[in-house]
C-alpha atoms as an extended CHARMM CRD file, in Angstrom:
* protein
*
       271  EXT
         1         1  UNK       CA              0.0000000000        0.0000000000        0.0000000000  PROA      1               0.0000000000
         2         2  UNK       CA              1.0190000000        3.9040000000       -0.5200000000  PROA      2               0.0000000000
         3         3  UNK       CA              1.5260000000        5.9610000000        2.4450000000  PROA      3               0.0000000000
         4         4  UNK       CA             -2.3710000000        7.2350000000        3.4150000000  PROA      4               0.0000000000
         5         5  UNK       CA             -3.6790000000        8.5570000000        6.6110000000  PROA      5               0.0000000000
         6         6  UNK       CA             -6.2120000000        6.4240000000        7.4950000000  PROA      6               0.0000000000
         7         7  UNK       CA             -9.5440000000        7.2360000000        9.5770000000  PROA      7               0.0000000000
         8         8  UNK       CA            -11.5250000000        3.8660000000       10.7670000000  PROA      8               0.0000000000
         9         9  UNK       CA            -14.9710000000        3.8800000000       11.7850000000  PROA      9               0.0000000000
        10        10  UNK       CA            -15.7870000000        1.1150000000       14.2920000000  PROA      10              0.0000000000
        11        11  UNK       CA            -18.0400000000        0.4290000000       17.0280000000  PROA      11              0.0000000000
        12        12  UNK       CA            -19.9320000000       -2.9540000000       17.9700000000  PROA      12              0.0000000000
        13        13  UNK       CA            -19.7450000000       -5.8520000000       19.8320000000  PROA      13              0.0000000000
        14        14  UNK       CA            -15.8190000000       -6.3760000000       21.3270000000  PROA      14              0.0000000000
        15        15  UNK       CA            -15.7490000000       -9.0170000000       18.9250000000  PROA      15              0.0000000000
        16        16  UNK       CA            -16.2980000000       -7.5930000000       15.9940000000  PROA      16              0.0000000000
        17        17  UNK       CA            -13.5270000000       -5.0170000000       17.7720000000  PROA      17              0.0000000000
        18        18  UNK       CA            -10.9270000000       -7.4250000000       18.3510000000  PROA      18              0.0000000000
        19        19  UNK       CA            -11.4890000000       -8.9570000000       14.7060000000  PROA      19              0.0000000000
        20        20  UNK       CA            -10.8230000000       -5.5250000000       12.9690000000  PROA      20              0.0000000000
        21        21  UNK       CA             -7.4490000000       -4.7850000000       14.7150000000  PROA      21              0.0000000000
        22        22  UNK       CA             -5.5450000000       -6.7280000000       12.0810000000  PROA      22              0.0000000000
        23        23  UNK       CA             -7.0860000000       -4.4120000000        9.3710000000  PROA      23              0.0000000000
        24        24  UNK       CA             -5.9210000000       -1.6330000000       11.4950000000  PROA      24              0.0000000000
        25        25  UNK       CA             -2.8200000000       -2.7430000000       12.0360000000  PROA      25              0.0000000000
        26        26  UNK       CA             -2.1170000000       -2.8880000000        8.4800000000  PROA      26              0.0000000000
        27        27  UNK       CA             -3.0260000000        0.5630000000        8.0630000000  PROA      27              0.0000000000
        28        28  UNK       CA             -1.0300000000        1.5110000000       10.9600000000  PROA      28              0.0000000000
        29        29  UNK       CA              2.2530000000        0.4360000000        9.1620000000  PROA      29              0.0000000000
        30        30  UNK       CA              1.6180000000        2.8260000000        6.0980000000  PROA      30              0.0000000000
        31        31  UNK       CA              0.5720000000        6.0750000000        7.6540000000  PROA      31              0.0000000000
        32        32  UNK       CA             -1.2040000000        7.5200000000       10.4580000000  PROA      32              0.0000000000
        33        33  UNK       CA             -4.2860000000        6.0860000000       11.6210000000  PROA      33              0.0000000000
        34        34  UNK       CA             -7.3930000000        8.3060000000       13.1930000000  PROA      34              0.0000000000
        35        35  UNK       CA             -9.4990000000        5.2300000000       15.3250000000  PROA      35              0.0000000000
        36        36  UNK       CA            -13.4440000000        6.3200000000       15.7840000000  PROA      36              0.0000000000
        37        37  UNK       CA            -14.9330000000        4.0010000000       18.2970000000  PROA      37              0.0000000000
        38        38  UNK       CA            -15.9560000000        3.3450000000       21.8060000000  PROA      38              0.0000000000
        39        39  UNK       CA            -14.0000000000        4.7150000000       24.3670000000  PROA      39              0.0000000000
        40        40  UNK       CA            -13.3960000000        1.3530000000       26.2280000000  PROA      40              0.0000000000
        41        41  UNK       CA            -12.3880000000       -0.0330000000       22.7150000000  PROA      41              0.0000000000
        42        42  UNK       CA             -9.3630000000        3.0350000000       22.5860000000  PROA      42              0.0000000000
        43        43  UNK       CA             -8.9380000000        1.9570000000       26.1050000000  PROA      43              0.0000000000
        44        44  UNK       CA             -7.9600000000       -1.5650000000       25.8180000000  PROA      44              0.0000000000
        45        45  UNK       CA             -5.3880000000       -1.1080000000       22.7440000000  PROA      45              0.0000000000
        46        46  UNK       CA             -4.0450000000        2.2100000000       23.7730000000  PROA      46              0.0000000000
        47        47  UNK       CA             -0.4050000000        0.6750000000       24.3370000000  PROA      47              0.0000000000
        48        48  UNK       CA             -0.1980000000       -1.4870000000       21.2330000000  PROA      48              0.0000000000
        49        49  UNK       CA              0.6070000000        1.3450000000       18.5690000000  PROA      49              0.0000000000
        50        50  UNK       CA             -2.5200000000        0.7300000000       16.6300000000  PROA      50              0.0000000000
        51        51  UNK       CA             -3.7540000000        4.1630000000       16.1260000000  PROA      51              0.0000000000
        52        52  UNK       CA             -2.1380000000        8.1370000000       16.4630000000  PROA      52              0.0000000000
        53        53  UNK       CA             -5.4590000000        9.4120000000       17.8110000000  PROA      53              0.0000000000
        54        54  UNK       CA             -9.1030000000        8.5330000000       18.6620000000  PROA      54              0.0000000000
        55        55  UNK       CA            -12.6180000000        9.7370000000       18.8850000000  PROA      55              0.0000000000
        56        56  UNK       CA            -15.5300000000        8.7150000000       20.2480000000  PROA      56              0.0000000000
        57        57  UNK       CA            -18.0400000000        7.1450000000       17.9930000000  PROA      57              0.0000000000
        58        58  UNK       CA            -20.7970000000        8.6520000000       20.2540000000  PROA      58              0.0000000000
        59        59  UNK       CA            -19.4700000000       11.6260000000       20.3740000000  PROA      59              0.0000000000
        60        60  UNK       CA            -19.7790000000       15.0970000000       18.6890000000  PROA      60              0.0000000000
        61        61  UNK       CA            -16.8060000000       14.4030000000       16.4500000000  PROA      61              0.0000000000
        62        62  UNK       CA            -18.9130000000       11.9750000000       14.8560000000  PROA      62              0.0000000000
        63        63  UNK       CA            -21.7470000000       13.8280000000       14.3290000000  PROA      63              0.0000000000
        64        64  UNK       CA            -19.9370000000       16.1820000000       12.8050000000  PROA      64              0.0000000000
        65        65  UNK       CA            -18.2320000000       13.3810000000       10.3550000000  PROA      65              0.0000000000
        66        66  UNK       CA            -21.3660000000       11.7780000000        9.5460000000  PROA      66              0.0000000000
        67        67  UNK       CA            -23.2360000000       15.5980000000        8.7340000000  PROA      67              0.0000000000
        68        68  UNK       CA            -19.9440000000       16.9700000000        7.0320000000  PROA      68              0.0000000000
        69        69  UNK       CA            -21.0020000000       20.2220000000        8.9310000000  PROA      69              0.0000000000
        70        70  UNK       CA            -17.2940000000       21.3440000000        9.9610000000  PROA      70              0.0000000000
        71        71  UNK       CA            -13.9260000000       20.8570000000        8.4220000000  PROA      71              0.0000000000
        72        72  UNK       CA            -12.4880000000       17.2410000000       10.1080000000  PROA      72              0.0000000000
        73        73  UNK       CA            -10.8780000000       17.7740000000       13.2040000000  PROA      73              0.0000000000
        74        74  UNK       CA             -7.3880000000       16.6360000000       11.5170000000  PROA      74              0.0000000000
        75        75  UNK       CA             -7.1210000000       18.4260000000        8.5750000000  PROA      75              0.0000000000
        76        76  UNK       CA             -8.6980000000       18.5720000000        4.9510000000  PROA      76              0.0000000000
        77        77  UNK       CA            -11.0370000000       15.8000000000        4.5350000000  PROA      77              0.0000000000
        78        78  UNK       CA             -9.3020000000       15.4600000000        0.8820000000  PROA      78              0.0000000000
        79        79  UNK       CA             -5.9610000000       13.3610000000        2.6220000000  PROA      79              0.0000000000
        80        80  UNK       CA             -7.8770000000       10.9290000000        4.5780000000  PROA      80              0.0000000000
        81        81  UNK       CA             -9.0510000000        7.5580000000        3.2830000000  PROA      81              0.0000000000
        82        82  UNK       CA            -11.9810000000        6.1840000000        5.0740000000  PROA      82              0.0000000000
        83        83  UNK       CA            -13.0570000000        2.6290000000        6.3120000000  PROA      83              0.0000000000
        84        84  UNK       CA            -16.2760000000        2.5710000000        8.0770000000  PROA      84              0.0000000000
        85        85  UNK       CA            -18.3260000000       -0.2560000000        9.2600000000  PROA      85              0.0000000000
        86        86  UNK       CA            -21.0800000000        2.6040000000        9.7150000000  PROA      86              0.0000000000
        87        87  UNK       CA            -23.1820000000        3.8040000000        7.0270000000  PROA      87              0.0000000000
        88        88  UNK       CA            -22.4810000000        6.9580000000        6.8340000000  PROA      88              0.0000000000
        89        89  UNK       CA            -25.0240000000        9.8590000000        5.1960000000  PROA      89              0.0000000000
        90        90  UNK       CA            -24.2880000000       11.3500000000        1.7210000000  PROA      90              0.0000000000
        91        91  UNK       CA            -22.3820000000       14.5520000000        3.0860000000  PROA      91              0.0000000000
        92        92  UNK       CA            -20.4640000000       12.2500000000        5.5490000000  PROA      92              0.0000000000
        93        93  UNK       CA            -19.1710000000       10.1740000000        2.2550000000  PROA      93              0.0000000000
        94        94  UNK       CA            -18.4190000000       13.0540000000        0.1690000000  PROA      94              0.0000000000
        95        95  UNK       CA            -15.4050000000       15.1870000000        0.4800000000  PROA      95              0.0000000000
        96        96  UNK       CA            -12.9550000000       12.2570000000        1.3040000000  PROA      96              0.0000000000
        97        97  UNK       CA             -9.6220000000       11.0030000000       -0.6740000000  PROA      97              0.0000000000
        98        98  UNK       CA            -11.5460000000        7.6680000000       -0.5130000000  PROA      98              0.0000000000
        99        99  UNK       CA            -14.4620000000        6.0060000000        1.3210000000  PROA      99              0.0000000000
       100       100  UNK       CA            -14.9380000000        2.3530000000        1.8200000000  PROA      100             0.0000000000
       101       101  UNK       CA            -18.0400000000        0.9760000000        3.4690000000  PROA      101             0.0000000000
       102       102  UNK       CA            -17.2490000000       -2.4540000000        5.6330000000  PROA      102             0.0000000000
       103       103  UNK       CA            -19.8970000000       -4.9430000000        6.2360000000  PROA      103             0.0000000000
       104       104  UNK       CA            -20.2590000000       -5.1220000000        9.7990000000  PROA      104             0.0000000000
       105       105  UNK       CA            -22.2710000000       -8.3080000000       10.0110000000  PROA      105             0.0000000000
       106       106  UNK       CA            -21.7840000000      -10.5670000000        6.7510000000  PROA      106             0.0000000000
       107       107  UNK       CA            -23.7320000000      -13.7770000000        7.3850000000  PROA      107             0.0000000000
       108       108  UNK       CA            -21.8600000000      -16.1450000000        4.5910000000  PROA      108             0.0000000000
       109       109  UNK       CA            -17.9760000000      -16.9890000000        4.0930000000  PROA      109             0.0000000000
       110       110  UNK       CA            -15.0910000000      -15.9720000000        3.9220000000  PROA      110             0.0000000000
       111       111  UNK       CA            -14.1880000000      -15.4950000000        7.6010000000  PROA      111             0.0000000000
       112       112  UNK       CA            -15.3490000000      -12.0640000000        9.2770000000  PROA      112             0.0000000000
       113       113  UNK       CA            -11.3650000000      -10.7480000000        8.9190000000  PROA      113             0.0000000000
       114       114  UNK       CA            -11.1750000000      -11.5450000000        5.8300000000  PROA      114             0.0000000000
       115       115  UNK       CA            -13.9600000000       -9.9060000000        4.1030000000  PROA      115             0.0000000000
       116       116  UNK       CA            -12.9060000000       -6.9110000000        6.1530000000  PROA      116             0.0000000000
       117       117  UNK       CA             -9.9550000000       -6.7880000000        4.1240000000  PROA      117             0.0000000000
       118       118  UNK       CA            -11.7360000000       -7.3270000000        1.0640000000  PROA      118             0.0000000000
       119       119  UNK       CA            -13.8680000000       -4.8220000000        1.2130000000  PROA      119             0.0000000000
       120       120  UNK       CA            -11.2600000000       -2.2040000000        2.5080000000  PROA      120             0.0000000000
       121       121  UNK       CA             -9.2370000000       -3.4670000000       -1.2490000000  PROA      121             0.0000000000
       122       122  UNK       CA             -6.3210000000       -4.4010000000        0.8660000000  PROA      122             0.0000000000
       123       123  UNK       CA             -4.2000000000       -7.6870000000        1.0610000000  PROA      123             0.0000000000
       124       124  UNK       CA             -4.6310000000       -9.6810000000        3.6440000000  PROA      124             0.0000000000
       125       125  UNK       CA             -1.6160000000      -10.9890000000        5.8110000000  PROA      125             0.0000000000
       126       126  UNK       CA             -0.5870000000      -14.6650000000        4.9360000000  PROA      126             0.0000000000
       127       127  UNK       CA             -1.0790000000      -15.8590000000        8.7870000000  PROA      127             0.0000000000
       128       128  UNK       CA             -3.8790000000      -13.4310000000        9.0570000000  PROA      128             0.0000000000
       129       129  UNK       CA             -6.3300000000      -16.2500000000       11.0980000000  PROA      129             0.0000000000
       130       130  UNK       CA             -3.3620000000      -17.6500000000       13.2950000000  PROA      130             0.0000000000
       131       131  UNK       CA             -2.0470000000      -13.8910000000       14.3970000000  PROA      131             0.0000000000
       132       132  UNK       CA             -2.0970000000      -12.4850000000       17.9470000000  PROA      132             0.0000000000
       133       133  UNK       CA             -2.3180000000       -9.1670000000       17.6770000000  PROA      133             0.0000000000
       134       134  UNK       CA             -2.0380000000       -8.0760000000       21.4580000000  PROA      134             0.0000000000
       135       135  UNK       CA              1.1960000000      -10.2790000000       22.4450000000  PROA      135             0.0000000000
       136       136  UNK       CA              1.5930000000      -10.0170000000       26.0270000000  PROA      136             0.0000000000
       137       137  UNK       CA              5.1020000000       -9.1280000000       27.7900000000  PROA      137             0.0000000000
       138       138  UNK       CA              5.5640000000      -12.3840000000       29.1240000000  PROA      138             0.0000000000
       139       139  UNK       CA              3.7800000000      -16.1230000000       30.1620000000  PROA      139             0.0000000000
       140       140  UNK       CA              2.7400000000      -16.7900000000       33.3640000000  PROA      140             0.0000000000
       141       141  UNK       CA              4.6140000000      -18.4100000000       35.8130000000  PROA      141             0.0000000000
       142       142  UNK       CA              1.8080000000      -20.4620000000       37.6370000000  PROA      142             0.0000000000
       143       143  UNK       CA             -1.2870000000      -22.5960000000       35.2310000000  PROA      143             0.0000000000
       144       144  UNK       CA             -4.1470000000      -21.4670000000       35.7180000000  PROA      144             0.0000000000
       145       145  UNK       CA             -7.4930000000      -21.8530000000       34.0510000000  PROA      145             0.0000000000
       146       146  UNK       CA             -9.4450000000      -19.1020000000       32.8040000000  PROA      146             0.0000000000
       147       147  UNK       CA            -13.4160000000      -19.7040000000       32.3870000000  PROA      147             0.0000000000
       148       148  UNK       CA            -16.1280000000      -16.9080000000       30.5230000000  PROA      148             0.0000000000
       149       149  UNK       CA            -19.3800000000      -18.8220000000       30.6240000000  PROA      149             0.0000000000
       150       150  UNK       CA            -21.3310000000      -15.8010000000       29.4060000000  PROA      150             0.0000000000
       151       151  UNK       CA            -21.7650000000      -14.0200000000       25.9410000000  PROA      151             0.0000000000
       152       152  UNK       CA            -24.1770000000      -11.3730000000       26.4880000000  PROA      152             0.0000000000
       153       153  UNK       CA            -26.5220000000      -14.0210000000       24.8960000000  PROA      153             0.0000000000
       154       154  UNK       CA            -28.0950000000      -16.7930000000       26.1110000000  PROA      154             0.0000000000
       155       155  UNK       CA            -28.4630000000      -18.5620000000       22.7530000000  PROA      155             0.0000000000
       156       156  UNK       CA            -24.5420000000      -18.4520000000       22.6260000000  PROA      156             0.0000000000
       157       157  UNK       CA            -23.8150000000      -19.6710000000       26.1510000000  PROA      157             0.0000000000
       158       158  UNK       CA            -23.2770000000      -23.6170000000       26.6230000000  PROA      158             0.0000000000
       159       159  UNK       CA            -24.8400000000      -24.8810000000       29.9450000000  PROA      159             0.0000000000
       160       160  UNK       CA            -22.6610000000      -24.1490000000       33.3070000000  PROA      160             0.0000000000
       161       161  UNK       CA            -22.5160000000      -27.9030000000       33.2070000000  PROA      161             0.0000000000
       162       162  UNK       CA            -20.3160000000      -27.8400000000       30.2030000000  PROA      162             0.0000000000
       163       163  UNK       CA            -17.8070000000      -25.4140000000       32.0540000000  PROA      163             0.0000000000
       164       164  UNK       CA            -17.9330000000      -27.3480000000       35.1580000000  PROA      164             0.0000000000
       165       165  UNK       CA            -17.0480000000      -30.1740000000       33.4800000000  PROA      165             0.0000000000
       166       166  UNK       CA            -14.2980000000      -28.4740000000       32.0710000000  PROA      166             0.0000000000
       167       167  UNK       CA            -13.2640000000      -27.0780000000       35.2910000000  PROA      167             0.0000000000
       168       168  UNK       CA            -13.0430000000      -30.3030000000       37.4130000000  PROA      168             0.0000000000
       169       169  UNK       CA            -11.0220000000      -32.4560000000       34.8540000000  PROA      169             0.0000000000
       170       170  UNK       CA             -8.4270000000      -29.3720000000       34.4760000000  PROA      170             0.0000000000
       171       171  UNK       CA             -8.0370000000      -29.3160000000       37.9190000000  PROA      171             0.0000000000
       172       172  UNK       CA             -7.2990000000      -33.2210000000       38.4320000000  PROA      172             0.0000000000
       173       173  UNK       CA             -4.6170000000      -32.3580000000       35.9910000000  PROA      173             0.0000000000
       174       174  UNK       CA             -3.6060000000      -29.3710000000       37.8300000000  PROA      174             0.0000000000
       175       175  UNK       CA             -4.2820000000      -29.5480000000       41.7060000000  PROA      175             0.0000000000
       176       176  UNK       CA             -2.2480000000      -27.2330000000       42.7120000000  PROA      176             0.0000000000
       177       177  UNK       CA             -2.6350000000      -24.3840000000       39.8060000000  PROA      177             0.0000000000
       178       178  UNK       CA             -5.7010000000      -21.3120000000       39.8930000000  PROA      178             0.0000000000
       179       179  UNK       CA             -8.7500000000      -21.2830000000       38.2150000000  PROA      179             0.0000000000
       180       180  UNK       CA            -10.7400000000      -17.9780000000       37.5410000000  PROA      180             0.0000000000
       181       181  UNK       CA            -14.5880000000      -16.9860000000       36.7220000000  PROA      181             0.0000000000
       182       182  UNK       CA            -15.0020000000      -13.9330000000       34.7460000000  PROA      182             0.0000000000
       183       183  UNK       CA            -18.5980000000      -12.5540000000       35.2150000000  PROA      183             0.0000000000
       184       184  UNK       CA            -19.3420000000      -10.0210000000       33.1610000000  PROA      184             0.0000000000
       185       185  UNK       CA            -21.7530000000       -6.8590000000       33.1100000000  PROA      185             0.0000000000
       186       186  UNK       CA            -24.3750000000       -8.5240000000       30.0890000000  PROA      186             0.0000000000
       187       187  UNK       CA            -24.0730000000      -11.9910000000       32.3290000000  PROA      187             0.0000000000
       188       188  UNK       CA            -25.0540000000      -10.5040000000       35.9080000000  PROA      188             0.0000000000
       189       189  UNK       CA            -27.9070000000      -13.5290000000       35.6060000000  PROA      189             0.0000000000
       190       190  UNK       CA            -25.5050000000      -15.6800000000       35.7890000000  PROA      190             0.0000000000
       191       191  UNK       CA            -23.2330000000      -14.6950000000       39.0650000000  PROA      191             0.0000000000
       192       192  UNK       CA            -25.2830000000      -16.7610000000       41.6020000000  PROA      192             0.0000000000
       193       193  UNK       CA            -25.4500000000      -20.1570000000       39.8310000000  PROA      193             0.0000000000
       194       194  UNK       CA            -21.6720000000      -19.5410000000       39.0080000000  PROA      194             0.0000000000
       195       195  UNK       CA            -21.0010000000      -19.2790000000       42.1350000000  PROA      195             0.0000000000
       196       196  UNK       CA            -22.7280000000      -22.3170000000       43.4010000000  PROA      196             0.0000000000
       197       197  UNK       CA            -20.9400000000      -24.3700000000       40.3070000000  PROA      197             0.0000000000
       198       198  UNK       CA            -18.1110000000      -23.4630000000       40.5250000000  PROA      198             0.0000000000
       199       199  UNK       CA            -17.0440000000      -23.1600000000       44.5650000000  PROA      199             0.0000000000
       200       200  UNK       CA            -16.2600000000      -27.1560000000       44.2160000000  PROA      200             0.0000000000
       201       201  UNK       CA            -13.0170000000      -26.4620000000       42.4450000000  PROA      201             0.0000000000
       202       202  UNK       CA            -12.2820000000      -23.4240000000       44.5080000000  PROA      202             0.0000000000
       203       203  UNK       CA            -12.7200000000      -21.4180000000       41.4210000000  PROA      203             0.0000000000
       204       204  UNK       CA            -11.9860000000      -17.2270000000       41.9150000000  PROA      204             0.0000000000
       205       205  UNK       CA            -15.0700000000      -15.3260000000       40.6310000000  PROA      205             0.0000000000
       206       206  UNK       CA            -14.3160000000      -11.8060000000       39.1090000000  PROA      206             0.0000000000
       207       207  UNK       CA            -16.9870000000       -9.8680000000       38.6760000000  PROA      207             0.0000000000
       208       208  UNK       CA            -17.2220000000       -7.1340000000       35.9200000000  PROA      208             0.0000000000
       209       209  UNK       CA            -13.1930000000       -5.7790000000       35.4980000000  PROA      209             0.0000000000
       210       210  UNK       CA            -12.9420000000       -2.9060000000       32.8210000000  PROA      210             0.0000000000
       211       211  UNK       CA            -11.8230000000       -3.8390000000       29.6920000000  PROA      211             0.0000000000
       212       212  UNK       CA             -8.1510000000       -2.5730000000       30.0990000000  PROA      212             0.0000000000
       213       213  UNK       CA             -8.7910000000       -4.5420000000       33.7020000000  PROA      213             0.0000000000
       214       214  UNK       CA             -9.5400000000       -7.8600000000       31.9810000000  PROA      214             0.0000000000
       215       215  UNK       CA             -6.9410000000       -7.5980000000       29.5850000000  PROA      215             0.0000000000
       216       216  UNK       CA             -4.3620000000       -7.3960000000       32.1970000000  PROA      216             0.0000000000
       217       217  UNK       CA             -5.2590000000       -9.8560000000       34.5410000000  PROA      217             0.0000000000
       218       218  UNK       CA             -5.7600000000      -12.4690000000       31.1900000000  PROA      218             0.0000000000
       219       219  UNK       CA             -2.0390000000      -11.8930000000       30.3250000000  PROA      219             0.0000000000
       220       220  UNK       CA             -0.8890000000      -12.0700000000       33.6110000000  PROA      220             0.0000000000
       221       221  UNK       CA             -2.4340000000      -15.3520000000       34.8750000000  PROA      221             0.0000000000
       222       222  UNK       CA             -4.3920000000      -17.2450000000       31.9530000000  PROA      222             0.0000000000
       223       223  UNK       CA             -2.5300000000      -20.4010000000       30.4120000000  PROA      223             0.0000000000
       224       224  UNK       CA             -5.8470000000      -21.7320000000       29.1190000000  PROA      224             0.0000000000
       225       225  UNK       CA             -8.7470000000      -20.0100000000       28.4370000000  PROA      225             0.0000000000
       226       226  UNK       CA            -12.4840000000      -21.5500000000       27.6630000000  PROA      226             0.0000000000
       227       227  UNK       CA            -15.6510000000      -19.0250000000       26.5850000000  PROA      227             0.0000000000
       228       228  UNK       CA            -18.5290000000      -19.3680000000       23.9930000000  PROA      228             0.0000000000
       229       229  UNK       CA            -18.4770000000      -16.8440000000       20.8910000000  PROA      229             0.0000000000
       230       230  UNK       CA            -18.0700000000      -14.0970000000       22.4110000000  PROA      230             0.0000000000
       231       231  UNK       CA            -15.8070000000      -10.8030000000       23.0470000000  PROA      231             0.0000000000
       232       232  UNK       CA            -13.8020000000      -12.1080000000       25.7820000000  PROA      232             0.0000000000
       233       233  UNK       CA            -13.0470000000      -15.5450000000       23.9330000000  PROA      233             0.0000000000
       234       234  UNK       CA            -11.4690000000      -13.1220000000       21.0070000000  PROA      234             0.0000000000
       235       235  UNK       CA             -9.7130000000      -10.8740000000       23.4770000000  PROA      235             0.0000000000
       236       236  UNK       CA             -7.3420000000      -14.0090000000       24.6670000000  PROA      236             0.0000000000
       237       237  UNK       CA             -7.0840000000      -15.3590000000       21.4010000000  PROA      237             0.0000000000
       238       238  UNK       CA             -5.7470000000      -12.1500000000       20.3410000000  PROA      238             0.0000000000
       239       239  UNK       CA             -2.9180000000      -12.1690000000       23.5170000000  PROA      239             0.0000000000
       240       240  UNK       CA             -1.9080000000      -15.7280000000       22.3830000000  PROA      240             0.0000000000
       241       241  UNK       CA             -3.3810000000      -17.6380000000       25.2360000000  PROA      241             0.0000000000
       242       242  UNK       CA             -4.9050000000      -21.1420000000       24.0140000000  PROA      242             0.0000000000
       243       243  UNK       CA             -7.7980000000      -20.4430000000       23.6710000000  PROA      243             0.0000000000
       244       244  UNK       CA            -11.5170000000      -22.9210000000       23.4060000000  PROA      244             0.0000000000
       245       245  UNK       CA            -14.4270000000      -21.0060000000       21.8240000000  PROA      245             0.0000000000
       246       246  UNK       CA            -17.4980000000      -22.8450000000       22.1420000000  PROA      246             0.0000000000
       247       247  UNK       CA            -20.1970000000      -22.6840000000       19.3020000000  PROA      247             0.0000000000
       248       248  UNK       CA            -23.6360000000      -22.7850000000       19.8540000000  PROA      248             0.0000000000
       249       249  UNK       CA            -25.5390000000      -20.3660000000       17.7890000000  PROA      249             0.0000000000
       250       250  UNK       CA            -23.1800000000      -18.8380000000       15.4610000000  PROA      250             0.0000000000
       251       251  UNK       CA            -20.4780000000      -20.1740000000       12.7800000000  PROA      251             0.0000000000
       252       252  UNK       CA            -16.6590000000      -20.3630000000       13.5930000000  PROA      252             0.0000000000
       253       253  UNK       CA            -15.9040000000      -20.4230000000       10.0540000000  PROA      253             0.0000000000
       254       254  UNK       CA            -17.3050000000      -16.5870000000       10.1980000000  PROA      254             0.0000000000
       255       255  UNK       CA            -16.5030000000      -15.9590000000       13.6530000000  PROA      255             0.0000000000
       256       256  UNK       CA            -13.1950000000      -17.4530000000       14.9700000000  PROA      256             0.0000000000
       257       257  UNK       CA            -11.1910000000      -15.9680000000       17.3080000000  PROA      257             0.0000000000
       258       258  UNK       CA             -7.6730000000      -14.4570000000       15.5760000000  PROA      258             0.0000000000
       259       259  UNK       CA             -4.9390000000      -16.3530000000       17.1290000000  PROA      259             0.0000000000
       260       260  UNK       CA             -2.0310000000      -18.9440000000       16.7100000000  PROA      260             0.0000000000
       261       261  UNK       CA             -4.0120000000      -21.7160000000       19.7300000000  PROA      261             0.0000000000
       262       262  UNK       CA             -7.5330000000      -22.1630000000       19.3480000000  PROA      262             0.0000000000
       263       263  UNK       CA             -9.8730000000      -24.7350000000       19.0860000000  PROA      263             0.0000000000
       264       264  UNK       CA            -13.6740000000      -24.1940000000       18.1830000000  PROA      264             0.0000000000
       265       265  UNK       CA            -15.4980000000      -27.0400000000       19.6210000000  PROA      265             0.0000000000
       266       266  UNK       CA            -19.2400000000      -26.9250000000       18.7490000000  PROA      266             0.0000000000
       267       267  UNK       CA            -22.2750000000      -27.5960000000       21.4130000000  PROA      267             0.0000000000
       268       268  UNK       CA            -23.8830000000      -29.8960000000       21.4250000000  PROA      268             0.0000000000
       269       269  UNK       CA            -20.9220000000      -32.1050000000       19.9010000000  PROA      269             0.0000000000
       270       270  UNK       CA            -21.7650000000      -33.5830000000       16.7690000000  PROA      270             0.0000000000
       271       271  UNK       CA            -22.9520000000      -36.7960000000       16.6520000000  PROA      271             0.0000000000
């Protein structure tokens, strides 16, 4: 690619976050990039490099983008190529050295990454499915087993019997090493039975960490990690940690985690 200052539009699910990051990184290496997204989202990448500046995607800046009432807060609109997984309105597409429209949600192959980088007429990297983008500083020194048994949906989520299994045969393996609970704020329902199936293997419950909080405490202590399709399961992928994404209701050949260990085990197993 030519040198281009880049300006990326993204908000939903941490998912669909986490999965865009390799686009952005390749934009990152051939000019500066402008991120527009959640705050949390700027949050949780802010040391990895992957963007000069942010804005909020709910914030004034963007209303301003999407209207094309003011000059961009960077500079003349005319240098800046756009990739948005927002529709933007006709003045907020005009005016730009290019403007690329991502779908946010394609329902049919190739994998979710990829078609991000077809649509944004880029080449994807060769290892682009078996990358972690968010390498952490170092592995941890003591196993320990890292369980998400929420999604934010309950048509995602395999039964707490599945991760309780999961739980007790890790720890015959490993009777001395930590296992943690990760509650988060779309799974509140779920806190009380967690706690009740999981006090058997002495698991620690953590109950709603930030993002940036999460991320930490996965690369500091997680040498396994076990989720269903959701945000979390791509957020440990992405630091290298093996990884299990379970499938329920969605498609891993659309929706796998990015990273070099993971395994995508579908619930019920088929027969």
């Amino acid at each position: 690619m030519n040198a281009r200052n880049s300006l990326v539009i993204r908000s939903g699910g941490l998912g669909d976050f986490i999965l865009t990051l390799p686009l952005i990184d390749s934009l990152r290496a051939v000019g500066p990039v402008v991120l527009v997204t959640r705050p949390s989202y700027a949050a949780l990448v802010a040391e990895d490099d992957l963007y000069d500046s942010w804005l909020s995607v709910d914030g004034p800046e963007m209303l301003a983008l999407d209207a094309g009432t003011k000059p961009f807060a960077l500079g003349d609109r005319r240098a800046w190529s756009v990739y948005s997984f927002l529709r933007l309105s006709a003045a907020g597409r005009h005016g730009w050295a290019s403007y690329r429209e991502l779908a946010s949600r394609p329902v049919l192959p190739p994998h979710v990454a990829r078609r991000m980088f077809i649509d944004a007429g880029i080449r994807e990297p060769s290892d682009l499915l078996q990358t972690a983008v968010l390498q952490r500083a170092q592995e941890p020194q003591r196993p320990c087993l890292w369980l998400h048994p929420g999604s934010g949906s309950a048509a995602k989520n395999a039964p707490l019997d599945e991760y309780r299994r999961r739980a007790a045969s890790w720890r015959a393996e490993h009777p001395q090493g930590d296992i943690v609970v990760s509650i988060g704020e779309a799974d509140m329902a779920l806190l009380d039975e967690a706690r009740r199936t999981f006090a058997e293997v002495g698991a620690l419950i953590r109950v709603q960490p930030t993002l940036p909080e999460l991320r930490q405490e996965l690369a500091a202590r997680a040498t396994a990690f076990v989720s269903n399709d959701t945000g979390v399961s791509h957020l440990a992928a992405a630091l290298g940690i093996p990884t299990t994404a379970i499938f329920r209701a969605t498609s891993p050949d659309l929706w796998r985690p990015l990273g070099p260990q993971v395994d995508c085990p579908r619930w019920p197993a088929p027969r």
